[in-house]
C-alpha positions in Angstrom: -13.4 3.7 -9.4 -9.5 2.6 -8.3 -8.8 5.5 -5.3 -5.2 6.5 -5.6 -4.9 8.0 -2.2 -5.4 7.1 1.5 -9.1 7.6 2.5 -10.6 7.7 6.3 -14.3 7.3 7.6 -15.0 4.0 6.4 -17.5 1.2 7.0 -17.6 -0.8 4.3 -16.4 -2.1 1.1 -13.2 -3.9 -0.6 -10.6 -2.2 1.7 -7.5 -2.8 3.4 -7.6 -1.5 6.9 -4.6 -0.1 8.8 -4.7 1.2 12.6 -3.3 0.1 16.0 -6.4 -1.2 17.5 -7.0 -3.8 15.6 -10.5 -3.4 15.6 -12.0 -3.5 11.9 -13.8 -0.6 10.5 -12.0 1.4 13.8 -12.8 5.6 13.8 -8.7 6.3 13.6 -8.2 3.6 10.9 -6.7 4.7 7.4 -7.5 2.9 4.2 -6.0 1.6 0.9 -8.5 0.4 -2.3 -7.7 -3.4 -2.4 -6.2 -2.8 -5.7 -4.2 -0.7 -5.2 -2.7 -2.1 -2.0 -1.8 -4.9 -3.9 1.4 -2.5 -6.1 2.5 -2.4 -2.0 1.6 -5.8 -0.8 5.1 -7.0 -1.1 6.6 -4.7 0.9 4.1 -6.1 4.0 4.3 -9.7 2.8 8.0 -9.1 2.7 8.3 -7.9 6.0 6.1 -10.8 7.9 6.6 -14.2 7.6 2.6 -14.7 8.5 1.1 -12.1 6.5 -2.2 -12.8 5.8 -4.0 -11.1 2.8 -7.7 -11.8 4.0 -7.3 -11.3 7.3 -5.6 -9.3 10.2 -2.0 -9.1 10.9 -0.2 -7.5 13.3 3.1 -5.8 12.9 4.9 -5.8 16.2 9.0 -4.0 16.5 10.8 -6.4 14.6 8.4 -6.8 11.8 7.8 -2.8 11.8 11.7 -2.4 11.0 11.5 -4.6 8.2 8.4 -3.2 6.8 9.7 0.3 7.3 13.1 -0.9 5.2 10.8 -2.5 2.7 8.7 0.4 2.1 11.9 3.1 1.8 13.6 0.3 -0.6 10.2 0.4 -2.3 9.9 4.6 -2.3 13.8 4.5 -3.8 12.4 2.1 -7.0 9.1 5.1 -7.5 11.6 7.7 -7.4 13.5 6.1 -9.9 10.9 5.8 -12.4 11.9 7.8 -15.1 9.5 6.9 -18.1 6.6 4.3 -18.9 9.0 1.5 -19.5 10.4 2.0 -15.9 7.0 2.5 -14.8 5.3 -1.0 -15.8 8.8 -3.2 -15.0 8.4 -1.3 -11.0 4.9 -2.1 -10.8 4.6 -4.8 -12.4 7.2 -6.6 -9.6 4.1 -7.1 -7.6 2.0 -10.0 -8.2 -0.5 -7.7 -7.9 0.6 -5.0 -9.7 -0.5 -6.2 -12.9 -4.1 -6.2 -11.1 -3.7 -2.8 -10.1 -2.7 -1.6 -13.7 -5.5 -4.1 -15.6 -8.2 -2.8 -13.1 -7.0 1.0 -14.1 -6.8 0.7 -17.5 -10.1 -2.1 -18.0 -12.7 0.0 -15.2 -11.3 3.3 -14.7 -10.4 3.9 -18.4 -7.1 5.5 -17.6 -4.0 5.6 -20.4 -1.5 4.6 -18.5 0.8 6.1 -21.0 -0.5 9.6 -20.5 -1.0 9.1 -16.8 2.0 7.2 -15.6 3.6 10.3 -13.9 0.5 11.3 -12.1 0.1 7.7 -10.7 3.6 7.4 -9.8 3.1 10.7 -7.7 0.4 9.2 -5.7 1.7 6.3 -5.2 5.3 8.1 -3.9 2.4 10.0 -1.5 0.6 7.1 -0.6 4.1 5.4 0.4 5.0 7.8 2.5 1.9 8.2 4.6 2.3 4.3 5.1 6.3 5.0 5.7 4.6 7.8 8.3 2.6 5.6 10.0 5.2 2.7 10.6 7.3 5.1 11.6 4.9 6.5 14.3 4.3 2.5 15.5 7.9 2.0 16.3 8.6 5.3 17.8 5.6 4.7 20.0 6.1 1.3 20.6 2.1 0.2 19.0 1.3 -2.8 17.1 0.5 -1.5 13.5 -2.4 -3.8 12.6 -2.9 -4.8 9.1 -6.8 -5.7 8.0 -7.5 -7.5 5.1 -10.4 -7.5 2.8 
């Protein structure tokens, strides 16, 4: 099942890992399903001329601004979706987006027609707890690392 929300106390599985160690499967990391990290991934790849999907990368003060810019460009387009239409052109921007909405409607039976506005509002929530936590790297001056699956 696709997990629409940022989940903690992890040791395995198909996961994107974020935390400033950059130590994989760390205590204080935060996760993101693989799938659905992907409707974000190009606000990260965007943001760092090395990201690497499969692997670690580390956000240091320059690429943490442009992430942080991505990712409030990228909470402007979710608040802006107004009905489905809106909804699949957004998401679907993301190579990976189509991924995310195929593995949603194909393994997690979900009508995307009927539940568009409750995914949109976990995705807005998920944004911002990644717009949260770039924000916390840069004030603190902490590498935000970024583990791949």
């Amino acid at each position: 099942m696709t997990e629409l929300k940022i989940l903690s106390n992890l040791k395995r599985g198909p996961y994107v890992e974020f935390n400033t160690t950059g130590k994989h499967w760390d205590d204080s990391s935060i996760f993101l399903d693989e799938v659905v990290f992907g409707v974000f991934s190009n606000s990260f790849d965007n943001s760092h001329e090395n990201f690497n999907y499969y692997g670690p990368t580390a956000y240091r003060e320059s690429e943490l601004k442009k992430l942080q810019k991505e990712l409030k460009d990228f909470g402007s387009e979710l608040s802006e979706i107004t009905d489905f239409d809106s909804f699949l052109r957004t998401i679907s921007t993301s190579p990976m987006g189509n991924n995310f909405l195929g593995e949603l409607e194909s393994e997690d039976k979900v009508d995307l027609k009927l539940q568009s506005n409750q995914i949109v509002e976990a995705l807005k929530e998920i944004n911002q707890t990644l717009l949260e936590l770039v924000e916390y790297c840069a004030k603190e001056n902490k590498v935000l690392w970024v583990l791949g699956i």
